[in-house]
C-alpha positions as CSV (number, residue, x, y, z in Angstrom):
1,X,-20.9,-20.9,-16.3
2,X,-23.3,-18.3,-18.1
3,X,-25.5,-19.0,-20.8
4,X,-23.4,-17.2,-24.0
5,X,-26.3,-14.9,-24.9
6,X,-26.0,-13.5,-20.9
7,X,-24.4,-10.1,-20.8
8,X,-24.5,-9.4,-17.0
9,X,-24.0,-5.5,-18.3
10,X,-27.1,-5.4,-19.9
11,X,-29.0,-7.3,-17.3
12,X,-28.3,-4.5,-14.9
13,X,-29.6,-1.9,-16.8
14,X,-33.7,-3.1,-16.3
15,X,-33.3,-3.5,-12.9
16,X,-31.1,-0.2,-12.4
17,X,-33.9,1.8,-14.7
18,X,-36.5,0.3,-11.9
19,X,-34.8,1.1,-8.7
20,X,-34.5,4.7,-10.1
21,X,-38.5,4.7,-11.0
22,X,-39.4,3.9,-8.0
23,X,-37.1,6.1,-5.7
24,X,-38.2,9.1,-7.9
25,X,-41.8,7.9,-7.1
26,X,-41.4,7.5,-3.3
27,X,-39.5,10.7,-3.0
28,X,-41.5,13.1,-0.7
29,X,-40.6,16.8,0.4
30,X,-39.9,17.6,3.7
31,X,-43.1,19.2,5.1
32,X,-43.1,22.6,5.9
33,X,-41.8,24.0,9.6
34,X,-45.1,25.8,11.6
35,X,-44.8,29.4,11.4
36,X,-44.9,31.8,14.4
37,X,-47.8,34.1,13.5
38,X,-47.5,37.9,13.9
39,X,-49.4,39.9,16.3
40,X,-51.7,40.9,13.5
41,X,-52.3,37.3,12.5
42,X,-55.8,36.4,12.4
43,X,-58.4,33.5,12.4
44,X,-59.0,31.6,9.0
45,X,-62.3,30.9,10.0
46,X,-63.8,34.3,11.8
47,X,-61.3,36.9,11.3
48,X,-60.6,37.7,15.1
49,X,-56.9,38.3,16.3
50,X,-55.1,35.2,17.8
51,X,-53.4,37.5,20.2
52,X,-56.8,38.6,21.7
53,X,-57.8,34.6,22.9
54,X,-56.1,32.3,25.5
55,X,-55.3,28.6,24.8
56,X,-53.6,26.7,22.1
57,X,-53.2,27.6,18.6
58,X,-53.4,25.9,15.4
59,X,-52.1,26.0,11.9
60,X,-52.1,24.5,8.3
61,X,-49.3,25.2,5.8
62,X,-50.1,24.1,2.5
63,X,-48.1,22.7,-0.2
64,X,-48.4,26.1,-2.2
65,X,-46.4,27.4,1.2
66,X,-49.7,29.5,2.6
67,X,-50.5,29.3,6.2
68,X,-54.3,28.7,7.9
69,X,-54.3,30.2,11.1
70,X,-56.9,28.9,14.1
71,X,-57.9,30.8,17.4
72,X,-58.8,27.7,18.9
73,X,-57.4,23.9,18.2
74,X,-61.0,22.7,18.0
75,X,-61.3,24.7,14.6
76,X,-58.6,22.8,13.4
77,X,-59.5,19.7,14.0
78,X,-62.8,20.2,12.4
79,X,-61.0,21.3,9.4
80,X,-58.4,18.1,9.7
81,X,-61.5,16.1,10.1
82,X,-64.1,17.6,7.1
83,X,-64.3,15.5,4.1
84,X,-64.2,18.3,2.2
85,X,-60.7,19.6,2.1
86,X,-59.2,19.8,-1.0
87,X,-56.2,21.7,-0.7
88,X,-52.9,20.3,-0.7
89,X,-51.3,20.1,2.4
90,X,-48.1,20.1,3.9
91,X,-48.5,19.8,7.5
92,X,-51.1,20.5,10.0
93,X,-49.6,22.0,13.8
94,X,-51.0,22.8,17.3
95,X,-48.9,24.1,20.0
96,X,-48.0,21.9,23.1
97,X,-49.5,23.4,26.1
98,X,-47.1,21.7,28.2
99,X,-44.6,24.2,27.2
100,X,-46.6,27.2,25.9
101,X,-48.5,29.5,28.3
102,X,-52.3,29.6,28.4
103,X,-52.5,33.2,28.2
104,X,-50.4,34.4,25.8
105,X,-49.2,31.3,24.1
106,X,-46.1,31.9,21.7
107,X,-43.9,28.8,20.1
108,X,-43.9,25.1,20.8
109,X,-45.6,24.1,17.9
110,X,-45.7,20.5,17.2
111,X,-47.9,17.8,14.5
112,X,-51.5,17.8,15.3
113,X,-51.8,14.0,14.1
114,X,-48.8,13.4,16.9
115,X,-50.4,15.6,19.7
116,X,-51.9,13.6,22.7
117,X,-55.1,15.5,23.3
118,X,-57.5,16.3,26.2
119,X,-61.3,15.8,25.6
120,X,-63.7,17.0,27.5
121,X,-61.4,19.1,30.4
122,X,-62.6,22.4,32.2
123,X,-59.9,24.2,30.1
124,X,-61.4,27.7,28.4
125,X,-60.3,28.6,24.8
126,X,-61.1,31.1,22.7
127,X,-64.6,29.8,22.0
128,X,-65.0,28.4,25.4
129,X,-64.4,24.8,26.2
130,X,-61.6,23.5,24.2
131,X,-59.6,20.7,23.4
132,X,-55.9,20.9,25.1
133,X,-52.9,19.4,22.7
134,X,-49.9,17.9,24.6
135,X,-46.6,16.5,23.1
136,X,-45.9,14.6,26.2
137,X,-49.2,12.2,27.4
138,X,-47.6,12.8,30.8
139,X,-48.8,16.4,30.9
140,X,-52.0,15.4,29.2
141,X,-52.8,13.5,31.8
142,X,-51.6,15.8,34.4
143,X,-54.2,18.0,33.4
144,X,-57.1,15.2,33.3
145,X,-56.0,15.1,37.2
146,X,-56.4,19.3,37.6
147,X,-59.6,19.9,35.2
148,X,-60.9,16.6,34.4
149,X,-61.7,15.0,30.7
150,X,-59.7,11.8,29.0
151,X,-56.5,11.6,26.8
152,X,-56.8,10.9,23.6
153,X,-54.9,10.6,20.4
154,X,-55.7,12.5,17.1
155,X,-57.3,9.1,15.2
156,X,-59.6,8.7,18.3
157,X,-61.0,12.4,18.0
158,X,-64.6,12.2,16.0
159,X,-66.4,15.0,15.0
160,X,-69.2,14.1,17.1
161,X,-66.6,15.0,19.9
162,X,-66.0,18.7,18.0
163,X,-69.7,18.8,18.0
164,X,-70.5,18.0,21.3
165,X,-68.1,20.4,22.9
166,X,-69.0,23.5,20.4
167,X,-72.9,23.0,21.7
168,X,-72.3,22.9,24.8
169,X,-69.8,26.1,24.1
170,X,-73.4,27.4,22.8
171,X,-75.5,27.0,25.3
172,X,-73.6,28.2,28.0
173,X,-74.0,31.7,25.8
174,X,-69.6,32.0,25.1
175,X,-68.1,32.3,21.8
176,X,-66.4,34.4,20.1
């Protein structure tokens, strides 16, 4: 038997007020879908026309719905990785070169922090060597077996790593 000053009814109503706190706290929007970028799209960083470059893309949307386009997924990354960034952001994408082609890569875009990455391949981007996104690790390492370098996931990747490969981009005199 209840206690007489009980009312189940209004016992609810604490409990029900919390669960509805919390859900309206947790809630998150879907992030935005990658956008294709149009032949005219161009390079957040330099300016230059993603059309005119081979490899893998990049892109941020941001929260305010604005898109960041990269000629080269290294760029990204840097940006992914700078302590700086301030911007709110909805989802960060790279497109899987297991599906794209090199050349003229169109489509297949997938999360950069879900991407399976090759390090240190012979692959050529647009600012010489590059760093190759995958969404299957089997064709990541199927290209460690053709032009060498290691899989790795996007935690593992280190600035050091962007570093590394953009000097030695440097002093074998390529760029942009």
């Amino acid at each position: 038997m209840t206690h007489p000053a009980f009312n189940p009814r209004r016992a609810r109503w604490p409990m029900l007020l919390a669960a509805l706190i919390l859900a309206a706290c947790s809630r998150t929007t879907a992030p935005l879908q990658a956008l294709e970028p149009g032949d005219q799209a161009a390079c957040a960083l330099d300016g230059m026309l993603l059309r005119d470059f081979p490899g893998a893309k990049a892109q941020v949307r941001y929260a305010d719905s604005q898109t960041d386009y990269f000629c080269d997924v290294m760029e990204l990354l840097g940006a992914m990785l700078a302590p700086e960034q301030r911007r709110a952001v909805s989802g960060y994408y790279v497109q899987d070169m297991g599906k794209a082609d090199w050349q003229n890569p169109q489509g297949n875009w997938i999360a950069a922090r879900e991407a399976f990455y090759v390090v240190g391949s012979s692959a050529q981007g647009s600012m010489g060597p590059t760093i190759v996104p995958f969404a299957a690790q089997a064709d990541a390492e199927a290209l460690v077996q053709k032009s060498g370098g290691k899989v790795l996931r996007f935690e593992q990747i280190t600035t050091a790593m962007l570093n590394r490969s953009a000097d030695s981009m440097h002093d074998n005199g390529m760029g942009h």
